[in-house]
N, C-alpha and C positions, 0 to 999 in steps of 0.2 A: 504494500500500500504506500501510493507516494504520498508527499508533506504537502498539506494544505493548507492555505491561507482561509482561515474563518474570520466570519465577521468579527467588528468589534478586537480581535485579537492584532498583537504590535509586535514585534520583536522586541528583545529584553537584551541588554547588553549581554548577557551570559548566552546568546544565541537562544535563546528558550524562546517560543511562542506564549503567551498569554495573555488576558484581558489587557486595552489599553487604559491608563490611565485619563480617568474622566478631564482631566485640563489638556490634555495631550490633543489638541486641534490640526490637522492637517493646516497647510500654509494655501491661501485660497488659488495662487498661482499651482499649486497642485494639482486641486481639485480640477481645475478649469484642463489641465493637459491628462489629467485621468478621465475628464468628461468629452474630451477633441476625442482621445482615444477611442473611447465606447461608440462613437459616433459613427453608424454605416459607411463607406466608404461613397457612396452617392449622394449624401446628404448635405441638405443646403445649410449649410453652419447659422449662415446669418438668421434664417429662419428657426431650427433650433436655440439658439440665444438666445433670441426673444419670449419663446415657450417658456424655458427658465425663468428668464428676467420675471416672467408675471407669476409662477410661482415662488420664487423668490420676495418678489413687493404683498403678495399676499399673505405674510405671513407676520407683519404691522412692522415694527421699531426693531429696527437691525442691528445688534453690536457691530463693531470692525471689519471682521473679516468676514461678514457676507457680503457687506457693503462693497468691500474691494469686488468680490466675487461678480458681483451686480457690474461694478464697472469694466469689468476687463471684459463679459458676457456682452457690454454696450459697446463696448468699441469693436466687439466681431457683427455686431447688429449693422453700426454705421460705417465699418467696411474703413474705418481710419486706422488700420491694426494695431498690435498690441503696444503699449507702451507702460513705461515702469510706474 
């Protein structure tokens, strides 16, 4: 049986898999190139973004990094590419 990556678990400096720790936030420029990844190979990004984006605002008062998350999703929307 090969090693599987399950939800919620992180790597542990001891190489060990287990639960991540609840302040342990992925960095939202992650997210965003795990979420390009996921994306069909056909797919119209800028259109995807936007789906996001409104899930993303529906969800009221956003700490920091969804906020980023939101904007980096906006600039694949308005086709200005990524910027830092």
């Amino acid at each position: 049986m090969g090693s599987q990556r399950l939800p919620g678990a992180a790597p542990r400096p001891n190489m060990h898999w287990g639960p991540a720790a609840a302040e342990a936030h992925p960095a939202p420029e992650d997210i965003l190139i795990a979420w390009l990844l996921w994306l069909p190979r056909d797919a119209d990004i800028a259109a995807a973004a936007a789906v996001e984006i409104e899930r993303i605002e529906r969800r009221g008062p956003l700490p920091p990094g969804p906020l980023r998350l939101r904007e980096l999703l906006l600039q694949l929307v308005e086709g200005s590419g990524l910027r830092q």
